[in-house]
TORKOL-4160 file (C-alpha; in steps of 0.2 Angstrom, whole numbers, padded with zeros to 4 digits, m for minus):
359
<pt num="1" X="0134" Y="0885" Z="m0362"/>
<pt num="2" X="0149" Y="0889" Z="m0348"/>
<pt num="3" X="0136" Y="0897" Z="m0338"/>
<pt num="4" X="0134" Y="0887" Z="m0321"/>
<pt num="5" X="0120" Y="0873" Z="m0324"/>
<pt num="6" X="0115" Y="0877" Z="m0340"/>
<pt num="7" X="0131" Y="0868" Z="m0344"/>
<pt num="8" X="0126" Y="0854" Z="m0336"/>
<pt num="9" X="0119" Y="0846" Z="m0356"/>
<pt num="10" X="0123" Y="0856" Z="m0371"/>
<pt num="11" X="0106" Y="0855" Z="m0380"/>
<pt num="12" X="0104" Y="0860" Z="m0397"/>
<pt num="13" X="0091" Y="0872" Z="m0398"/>
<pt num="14" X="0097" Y="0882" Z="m0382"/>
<pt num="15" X="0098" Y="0901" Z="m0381"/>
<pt num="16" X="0107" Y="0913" Z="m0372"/>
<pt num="17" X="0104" Y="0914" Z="m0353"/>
<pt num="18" X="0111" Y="0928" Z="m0350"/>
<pt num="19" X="0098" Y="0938" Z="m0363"/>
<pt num="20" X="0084" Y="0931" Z="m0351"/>
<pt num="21" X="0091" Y="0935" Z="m0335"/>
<pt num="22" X="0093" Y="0953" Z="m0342"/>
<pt num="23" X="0077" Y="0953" Z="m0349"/>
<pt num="24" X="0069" Y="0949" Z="m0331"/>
<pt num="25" X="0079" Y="0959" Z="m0320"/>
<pt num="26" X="0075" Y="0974" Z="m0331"/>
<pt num="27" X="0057" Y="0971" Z="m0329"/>
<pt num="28" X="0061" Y="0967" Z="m0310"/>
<pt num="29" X="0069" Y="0985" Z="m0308"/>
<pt num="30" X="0053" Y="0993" Z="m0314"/>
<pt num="31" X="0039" Y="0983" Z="m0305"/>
<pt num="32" X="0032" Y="0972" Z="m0296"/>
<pt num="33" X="0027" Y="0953" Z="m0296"/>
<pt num="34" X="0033" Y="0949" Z="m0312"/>
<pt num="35" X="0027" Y="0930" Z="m0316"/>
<pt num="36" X="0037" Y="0924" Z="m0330"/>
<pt num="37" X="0031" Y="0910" Z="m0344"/>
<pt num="38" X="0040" Y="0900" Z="m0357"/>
<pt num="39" X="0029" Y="0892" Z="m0367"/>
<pt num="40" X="0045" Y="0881" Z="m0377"/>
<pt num="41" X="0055" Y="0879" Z="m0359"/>
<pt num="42" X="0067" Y="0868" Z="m0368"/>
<pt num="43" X="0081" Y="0863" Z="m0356"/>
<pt num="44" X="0075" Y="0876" Z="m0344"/>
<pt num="45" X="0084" Y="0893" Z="m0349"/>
<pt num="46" X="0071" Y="0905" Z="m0344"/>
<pt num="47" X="0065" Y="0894" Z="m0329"/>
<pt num="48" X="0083" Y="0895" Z="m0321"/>
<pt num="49" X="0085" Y="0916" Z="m0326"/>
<pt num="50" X="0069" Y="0918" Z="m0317"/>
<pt num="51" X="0075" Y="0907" Z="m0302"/>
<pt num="52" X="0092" Y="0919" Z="m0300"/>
<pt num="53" X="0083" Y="0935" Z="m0301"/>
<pt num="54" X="0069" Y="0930" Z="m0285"/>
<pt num="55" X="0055" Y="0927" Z="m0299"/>
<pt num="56" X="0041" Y="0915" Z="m0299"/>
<pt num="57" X="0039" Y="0906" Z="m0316"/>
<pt num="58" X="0030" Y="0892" Z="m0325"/>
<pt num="59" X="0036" Y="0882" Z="m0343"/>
<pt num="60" X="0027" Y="0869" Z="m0354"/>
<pt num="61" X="0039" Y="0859" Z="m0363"/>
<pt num="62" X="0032" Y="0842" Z="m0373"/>
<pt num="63" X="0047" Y="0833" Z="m0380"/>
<pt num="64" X="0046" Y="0820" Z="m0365"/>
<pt num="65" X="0068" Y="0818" Z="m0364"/>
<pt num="66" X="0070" Y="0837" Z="m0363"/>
<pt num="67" X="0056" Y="0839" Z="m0351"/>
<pt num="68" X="0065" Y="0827" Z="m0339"/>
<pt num="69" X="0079" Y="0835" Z="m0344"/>
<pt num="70" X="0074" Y="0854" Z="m0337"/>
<pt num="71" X="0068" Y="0845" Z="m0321"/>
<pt num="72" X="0083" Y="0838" Z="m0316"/>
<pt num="73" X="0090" Y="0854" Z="m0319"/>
<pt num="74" X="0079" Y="0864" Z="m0310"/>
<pt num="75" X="0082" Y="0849" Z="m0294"/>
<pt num="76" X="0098" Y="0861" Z="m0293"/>
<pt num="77" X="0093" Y="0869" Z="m0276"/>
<pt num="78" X="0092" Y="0851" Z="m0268"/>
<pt num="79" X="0105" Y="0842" Z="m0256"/>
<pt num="80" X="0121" Y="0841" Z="m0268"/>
<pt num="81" X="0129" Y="0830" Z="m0256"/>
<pt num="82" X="0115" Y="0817" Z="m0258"/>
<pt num="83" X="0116" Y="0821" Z="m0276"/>
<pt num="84" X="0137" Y="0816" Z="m0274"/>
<pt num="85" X="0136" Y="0803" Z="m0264"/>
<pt num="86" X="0120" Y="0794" Z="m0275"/>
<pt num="87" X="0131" Y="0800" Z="m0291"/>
<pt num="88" X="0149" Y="0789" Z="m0283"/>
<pt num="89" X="0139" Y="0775" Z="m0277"/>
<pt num="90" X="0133" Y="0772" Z="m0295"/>
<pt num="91" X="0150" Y="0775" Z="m0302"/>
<pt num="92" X="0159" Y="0761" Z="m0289"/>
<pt num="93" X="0144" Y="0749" Z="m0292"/>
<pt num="94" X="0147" Y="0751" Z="m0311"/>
<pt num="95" X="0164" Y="0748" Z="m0309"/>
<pt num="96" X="0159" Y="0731" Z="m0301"/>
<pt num="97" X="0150" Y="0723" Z="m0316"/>
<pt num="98" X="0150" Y="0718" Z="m0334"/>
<pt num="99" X="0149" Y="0729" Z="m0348"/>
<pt num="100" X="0139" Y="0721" Z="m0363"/>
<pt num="101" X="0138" Y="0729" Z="m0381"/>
<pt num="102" X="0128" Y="0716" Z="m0389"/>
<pt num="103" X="0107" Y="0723" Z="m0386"/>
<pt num="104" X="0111" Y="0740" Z="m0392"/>
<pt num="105" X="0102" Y="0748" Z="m0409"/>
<pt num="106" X="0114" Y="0751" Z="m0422"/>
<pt num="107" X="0117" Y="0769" Z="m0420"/>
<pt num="108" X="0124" Y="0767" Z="m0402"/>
<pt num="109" X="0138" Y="0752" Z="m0410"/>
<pt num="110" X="0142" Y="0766" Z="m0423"/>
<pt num="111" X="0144" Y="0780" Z="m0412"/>
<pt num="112" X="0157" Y="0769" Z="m0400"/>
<pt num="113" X="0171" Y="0757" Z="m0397"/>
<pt num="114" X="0166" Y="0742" Z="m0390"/>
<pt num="115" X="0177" Y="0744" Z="m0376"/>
<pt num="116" X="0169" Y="0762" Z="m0371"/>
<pt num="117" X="0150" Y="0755" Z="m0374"/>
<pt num="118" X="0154" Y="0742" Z="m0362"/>
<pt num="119" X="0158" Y="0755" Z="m0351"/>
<pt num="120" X="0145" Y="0767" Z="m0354"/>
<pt num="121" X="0134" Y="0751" Z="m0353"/>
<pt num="122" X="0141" Y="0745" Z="m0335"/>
<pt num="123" X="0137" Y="0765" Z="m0329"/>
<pt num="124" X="0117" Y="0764" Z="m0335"/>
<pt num="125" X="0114" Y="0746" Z="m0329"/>
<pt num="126" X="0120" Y="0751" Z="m0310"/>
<pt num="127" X="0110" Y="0769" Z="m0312"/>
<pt num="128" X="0096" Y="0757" Z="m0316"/>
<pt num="129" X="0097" Y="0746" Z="m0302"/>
<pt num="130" X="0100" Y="0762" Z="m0288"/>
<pt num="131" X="0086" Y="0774" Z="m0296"/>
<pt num="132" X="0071" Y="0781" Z="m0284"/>
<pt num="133" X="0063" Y="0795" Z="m0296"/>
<pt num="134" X="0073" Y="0806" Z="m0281"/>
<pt num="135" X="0084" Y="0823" Z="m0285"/>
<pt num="136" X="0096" Y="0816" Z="m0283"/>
<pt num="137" X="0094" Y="0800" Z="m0293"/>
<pt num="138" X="0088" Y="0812" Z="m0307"/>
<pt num="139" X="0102" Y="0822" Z="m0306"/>
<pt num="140" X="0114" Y="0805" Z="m0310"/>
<pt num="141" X="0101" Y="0801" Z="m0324"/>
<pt num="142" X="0107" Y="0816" Z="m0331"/>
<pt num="143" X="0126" Y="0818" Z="m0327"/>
<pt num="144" X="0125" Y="0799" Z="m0337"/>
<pt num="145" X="0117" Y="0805" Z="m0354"/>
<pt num="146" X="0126" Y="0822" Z="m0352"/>
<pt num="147" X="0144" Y="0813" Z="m0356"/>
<pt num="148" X="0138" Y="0802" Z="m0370"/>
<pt num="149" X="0144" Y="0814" Z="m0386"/>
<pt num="150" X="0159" Y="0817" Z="m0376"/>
<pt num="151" X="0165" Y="0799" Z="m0374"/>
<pt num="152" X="0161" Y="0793" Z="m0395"/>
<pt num="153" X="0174" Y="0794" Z="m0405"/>
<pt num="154" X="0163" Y="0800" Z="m0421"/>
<pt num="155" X="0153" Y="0815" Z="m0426"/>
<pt num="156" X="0142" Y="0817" Z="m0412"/>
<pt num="157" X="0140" Y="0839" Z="m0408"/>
<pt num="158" X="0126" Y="0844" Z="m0400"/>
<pt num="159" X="0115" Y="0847" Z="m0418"/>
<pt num="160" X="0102" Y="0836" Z="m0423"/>
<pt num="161" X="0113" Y="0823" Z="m0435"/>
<pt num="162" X="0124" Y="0812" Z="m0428"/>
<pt num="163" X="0138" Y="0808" Z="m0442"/>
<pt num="164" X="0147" Y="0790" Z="m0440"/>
<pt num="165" X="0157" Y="0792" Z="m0454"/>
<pt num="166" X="0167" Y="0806" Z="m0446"/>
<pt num="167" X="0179" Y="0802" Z="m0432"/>
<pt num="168" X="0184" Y="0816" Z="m0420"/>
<pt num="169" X="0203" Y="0819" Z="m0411"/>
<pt num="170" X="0199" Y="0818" Z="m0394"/>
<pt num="171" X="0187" Y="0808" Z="m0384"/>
<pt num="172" X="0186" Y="0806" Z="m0364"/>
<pt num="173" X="0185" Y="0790" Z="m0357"/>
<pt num="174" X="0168" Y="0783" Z="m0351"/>
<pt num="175" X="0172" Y="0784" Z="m0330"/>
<pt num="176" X="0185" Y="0800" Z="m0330"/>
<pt num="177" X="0170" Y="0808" Z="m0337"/>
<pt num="178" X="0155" Y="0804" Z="m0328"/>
<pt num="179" X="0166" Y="0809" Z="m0310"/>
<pt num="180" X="0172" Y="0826" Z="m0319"/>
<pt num="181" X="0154" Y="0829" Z="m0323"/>
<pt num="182" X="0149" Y="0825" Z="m0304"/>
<pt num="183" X="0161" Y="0836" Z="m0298"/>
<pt num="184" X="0155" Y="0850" Z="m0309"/>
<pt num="185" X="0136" Y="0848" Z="m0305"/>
<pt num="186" X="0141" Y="0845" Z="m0287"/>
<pt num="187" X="0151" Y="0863" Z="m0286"/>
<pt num="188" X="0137" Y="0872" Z="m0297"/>
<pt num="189" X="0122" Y="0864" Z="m0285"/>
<pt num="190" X="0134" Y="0872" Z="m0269"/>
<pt num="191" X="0135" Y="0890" Z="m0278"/>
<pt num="192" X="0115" Y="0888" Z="m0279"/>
<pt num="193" X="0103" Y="0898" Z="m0264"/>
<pt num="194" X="0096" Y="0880" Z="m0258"/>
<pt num="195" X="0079" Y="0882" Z="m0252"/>
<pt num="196" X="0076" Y="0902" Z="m0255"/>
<pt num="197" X="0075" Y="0898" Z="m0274"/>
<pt num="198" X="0056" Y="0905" Z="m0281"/>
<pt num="199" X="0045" Y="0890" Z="m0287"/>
<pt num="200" X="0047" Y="0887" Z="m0305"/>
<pt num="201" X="0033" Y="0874" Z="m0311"/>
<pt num="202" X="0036" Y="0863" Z="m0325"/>
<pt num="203" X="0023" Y="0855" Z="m0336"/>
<pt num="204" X="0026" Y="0842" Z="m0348"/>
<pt num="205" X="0013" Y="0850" Z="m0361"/>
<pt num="206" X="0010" Y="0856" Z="m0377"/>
<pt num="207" X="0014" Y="0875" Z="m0381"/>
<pt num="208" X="m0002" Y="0874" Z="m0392"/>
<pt num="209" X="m0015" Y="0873" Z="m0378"/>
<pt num="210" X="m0003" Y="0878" Z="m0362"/>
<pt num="211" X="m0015" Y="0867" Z="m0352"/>
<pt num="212" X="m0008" Y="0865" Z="m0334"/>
<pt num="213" X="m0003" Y="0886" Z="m0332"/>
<pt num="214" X="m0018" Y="0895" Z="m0326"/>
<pt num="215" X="m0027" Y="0908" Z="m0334"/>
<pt num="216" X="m0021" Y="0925" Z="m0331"/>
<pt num="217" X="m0006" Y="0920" Z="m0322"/>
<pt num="218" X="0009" Y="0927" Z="m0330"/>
<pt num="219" X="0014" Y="0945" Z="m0336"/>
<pt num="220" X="0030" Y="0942" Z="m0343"/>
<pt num="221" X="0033" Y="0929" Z="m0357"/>
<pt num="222" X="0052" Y="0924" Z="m0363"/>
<pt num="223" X="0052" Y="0910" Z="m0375"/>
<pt num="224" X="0064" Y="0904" Z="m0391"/>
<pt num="225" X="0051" Y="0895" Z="m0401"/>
<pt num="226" X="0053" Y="0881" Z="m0415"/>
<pt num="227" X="0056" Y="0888" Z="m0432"/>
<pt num="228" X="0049" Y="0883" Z="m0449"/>
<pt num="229" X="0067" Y="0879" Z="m0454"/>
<pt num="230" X="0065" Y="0857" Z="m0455"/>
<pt num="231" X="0076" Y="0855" Z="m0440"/>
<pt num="232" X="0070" Y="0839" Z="m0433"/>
<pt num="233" X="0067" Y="0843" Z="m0414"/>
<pt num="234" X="0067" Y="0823" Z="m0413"/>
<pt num="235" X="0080" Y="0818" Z="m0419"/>
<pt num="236" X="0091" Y="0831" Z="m0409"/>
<pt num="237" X="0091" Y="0817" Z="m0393"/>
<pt num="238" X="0089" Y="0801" Z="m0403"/>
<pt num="239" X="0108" Y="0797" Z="m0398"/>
<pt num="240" X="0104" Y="0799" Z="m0378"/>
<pt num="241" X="0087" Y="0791" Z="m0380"/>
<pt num="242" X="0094" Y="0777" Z="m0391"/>
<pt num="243" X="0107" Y="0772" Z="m0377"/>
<pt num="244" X="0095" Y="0775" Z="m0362"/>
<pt num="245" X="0085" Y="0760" Z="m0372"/>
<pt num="246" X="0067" Y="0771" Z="m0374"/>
<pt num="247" X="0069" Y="0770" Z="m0393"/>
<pt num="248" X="0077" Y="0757" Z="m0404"/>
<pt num="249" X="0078" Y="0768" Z="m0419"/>
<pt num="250" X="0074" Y="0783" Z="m0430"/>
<pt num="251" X="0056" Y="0777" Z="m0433"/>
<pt num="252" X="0051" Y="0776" Z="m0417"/>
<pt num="253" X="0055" Y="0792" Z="m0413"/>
<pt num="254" X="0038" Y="0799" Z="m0421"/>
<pt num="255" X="0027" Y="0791" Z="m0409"/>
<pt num="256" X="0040" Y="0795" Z="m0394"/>
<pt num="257" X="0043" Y="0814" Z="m0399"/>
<pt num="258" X="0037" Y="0820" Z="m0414"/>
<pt num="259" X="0017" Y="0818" Z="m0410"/>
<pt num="260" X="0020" Y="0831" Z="m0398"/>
<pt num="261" X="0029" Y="0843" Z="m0406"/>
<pt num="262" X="0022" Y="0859" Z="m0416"/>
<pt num="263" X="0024" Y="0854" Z="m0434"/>
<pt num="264" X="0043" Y="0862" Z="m0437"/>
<pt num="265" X="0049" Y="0851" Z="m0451"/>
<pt num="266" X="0043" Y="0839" Z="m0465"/>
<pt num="267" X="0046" Y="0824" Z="m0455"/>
<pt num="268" X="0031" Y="0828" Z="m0446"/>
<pt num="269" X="0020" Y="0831" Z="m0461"/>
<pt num="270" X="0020" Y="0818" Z="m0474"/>
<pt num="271" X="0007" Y="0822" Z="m0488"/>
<pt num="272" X="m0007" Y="0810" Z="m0478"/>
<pt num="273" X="m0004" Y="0820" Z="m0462"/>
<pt num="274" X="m0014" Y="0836" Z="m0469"/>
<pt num="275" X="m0021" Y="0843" Z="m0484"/>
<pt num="276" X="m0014" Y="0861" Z="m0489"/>
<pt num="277" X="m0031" Y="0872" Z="m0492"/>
<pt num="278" X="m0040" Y="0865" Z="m0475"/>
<pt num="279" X="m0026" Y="0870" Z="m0464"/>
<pt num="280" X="m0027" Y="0886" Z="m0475"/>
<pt num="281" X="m0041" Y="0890" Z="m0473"/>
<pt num="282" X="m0046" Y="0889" Z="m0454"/>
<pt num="283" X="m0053" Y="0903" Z="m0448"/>
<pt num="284" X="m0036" Y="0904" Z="m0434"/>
<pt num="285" X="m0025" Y="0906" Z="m0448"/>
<pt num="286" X="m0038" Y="0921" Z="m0454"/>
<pt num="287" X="m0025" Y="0937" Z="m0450"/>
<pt num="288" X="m0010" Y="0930" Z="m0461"/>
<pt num="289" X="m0020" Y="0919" Z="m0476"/>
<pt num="290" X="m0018" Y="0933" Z="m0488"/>
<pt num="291" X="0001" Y="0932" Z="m0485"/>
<pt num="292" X="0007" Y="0913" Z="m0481"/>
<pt num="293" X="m0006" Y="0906" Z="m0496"/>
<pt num="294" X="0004" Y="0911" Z="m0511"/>
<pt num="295" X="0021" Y="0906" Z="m0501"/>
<pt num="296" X="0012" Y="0888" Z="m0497"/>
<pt num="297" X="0006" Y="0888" Z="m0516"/>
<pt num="298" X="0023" Y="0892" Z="m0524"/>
<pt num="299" X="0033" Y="0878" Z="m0511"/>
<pt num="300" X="0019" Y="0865" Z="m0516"/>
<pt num="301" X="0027" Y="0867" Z="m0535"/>
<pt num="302" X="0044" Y="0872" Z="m0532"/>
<pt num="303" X="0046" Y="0856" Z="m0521"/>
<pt num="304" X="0042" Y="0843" Z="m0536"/>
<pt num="305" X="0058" Y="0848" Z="m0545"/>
<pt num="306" X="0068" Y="0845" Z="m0530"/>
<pt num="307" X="0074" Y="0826" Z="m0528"/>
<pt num="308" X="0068" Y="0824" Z="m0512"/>
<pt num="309" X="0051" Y="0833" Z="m0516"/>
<pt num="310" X="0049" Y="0836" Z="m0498"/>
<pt num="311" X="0033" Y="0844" Z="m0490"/>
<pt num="312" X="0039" Y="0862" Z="m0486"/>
<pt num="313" X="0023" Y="0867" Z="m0492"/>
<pt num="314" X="0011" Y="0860" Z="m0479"/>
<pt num="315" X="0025" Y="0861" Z="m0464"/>
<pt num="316" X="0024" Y="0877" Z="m0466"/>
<pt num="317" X="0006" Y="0880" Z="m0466"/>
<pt num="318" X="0006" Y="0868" Z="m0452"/>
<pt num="319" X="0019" Y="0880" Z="m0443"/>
<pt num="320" X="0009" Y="0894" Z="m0444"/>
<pt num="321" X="m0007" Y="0886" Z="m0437"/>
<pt num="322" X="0003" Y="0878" Z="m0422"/>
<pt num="323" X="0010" Y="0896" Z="m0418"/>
<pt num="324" X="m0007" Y="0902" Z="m0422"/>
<pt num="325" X="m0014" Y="0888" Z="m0407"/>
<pt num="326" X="0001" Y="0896" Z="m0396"/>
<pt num="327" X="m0004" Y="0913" Z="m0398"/>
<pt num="328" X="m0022" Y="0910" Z="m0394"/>
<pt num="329" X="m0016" Y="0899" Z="m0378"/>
<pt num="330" X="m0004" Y="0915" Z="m0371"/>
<pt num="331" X="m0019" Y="0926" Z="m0371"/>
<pt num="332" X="m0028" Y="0917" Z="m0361"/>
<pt num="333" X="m0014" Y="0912" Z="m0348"/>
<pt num="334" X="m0008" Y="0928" Z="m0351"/>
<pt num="335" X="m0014" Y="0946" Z="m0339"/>
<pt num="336" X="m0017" Y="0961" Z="m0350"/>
<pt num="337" X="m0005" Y="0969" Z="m0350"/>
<pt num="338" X="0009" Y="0956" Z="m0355"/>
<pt num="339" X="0026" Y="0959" Z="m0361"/>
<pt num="340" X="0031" Y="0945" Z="m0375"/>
<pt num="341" X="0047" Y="0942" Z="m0378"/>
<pt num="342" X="0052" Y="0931" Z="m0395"/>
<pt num="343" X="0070" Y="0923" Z="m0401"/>
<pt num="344" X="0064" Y="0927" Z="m0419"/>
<pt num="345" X="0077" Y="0919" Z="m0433"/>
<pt num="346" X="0091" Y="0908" Z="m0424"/>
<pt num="347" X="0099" Y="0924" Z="m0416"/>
<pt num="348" X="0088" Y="0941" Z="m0417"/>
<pt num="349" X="0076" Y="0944" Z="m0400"/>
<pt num="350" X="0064" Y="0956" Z="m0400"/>
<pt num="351" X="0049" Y="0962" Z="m0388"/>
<pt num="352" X="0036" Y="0968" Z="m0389"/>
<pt num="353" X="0017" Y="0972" Z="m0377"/>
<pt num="354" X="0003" Y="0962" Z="m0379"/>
<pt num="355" X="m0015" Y="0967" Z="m0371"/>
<pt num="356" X="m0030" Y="0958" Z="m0372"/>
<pt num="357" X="m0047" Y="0963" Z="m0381"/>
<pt num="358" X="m0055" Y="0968" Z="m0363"/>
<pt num="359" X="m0037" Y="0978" Z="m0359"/>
């Protein structure tokens, strides 16, 4: 997270950069047109290791804020004067209007002081009113939700709950922020090669089907995947998504996020969603049923006598056969052979060669 860039916005369910970048160089040392793929891009970790080290490289990422977010990231070889100067214009105009509090969801009054919204509120009205969809306008969109946790005054680190009731020591004020976060993206976008950066392709898809990465394209594969562990994905953005006006609330963020998300937690699995024995049984799931069945079994009885009788049985069956979709997906947009290389548990990697049937 002090790495150049991938600073930029603290996401959650990041990895380490570095790990990557020596994960790609090794394999650079040792041959030739490597093609890297991250089936969970995320905020674009892997896509940016593989730009630093002269490699080509595609990710799929379906949560539609993060997406956005590894994009404007990735817009890091463009102009960073036009970036600055679209960023300052944006800041003086905001410095012209009229904050308002009133039309924000709950959450958002919760999380600041009037005062501060109204000046949060002044900085995304006039990025609204300058934005073109260009680099440099995506840039601004980002250097605006990137200082909203910094400028609350409550509980509001990078996880996936924000905590209204806890207040924190230090807060930065509104405009001092979004300028020291311009100067930071500005001097990291100058350190940046420009134009000689390799194409990184991001497609805003589901790991599940990797639809939009062409069959046989890639040979090396560097990915932290979602775990079964009922971290809410979602929720981890509903802050900046709230205050950026594309959701009202925590509801809405199933038909805005979760509906593209491999099945990680219970929030995506209420007892409609799915019935326990048909998911067991499909014939992908076929190489782990013996295992994962009794687990599933025991969950589904264990979880009554908990108060909150969550469905830990079916999102992990659910898991399984989202992972199970990925797997199938990577050999076909995978060459034989093709190195895989898994963030398993929140810290552990591990590697490992996969070949395909013909290989």
């Amino acid at each position: 997270m002090r790495l150049p860039v991938h600073r930029w916005f603290r996401y959650s369910a990041g990895f380490s950069a570095s790990w990557a970048q020596q994960l790609i160089a090794e394999r650079v040392s040792r041959d030739q047109g490597i093609r890297v793929f991250d089936p969970f891009a995320g905020s674009g970790t892997t896509l940016l290791a593989a730009q630093d080290e002269g490699v080509e490289s595609y990710g799929a990422e379906s949560h539609p804020f993060i997406s956005r977010l590894a994009r404007a990231k990735l817009a890091r070889s463009t102009d960073p004067t036009a970036y600055r100067d679209f960023a300052r214009t944006v800041l003086a105009m905001a410095k012209e209007r009229i904050g308002s509090v009133e039309e924000y969801p709950p959450l958002i009054r919760k999380c600041y002081r009037d005062g501060t919204l109204a000046d949060l509120d002044r900085l995304r009205l006039a990025f609204e009113d300058q934005q073109d969809n260009s680099p440099a306008s995506e840039l601004t969109w980002l250097t605006l939700v990137s200082i909203l946790r910094r400028t609350s005054h409550v509980g509001t680190a990078n996880w996936q709950y924000v905590l209204p009731r806890k207040t924190k020591s230090k807060t930065e004020e509104p405009f001092a922020a979004f300028s020291q976060q311009t100067d930071t993206i500005f001097r990291d976008m100058r350190r940046t090669r420009g134009g000689q950066l390799p194409r990184a392709e991001l497609i805003e898809g589901d790991a599940r089907t990797c639809e939009g990465v062409p069959s046989g394209s890639v040979n090396l594969v560097i990915t932290s995947p979602p775990y079964p562990n009922n971290y809410d994905y979602a929720d981890a953005t509903r802050l900046e998504m709230s205050f950026m006006r594309e959701i009202d609330g925590w509801g809405d963020l199933q038909q805005a996020v979760r509906r593209h998300l491999v099945r990680s937690c219970t929030q995506h699995v209420p007892n409609s969603a799915a019935d326990l024995e048909e998911t067991l049984a499909a014939d992908h799931l076929a190489p782990i049923r013996k295992e994962i069945t009794p687990i599933c079994e025991e969950l589904a009885v264990t979880r009554l006598s908990k108060g909150g009788k969550k469905t830990y049985h079916l999102m992990v069956a659910c898991y399984f056969s989202d992972l199970a979709h990925v797997w199938q997906a990577l050999r076909r947009v995978c060459e034989s052979p093709c190195e895989l290389c898994f963030v398993i548990g929140d810290s552990h990697p591990t590697a490992f060669t996969c070949r395909s049937s013909s290989g």
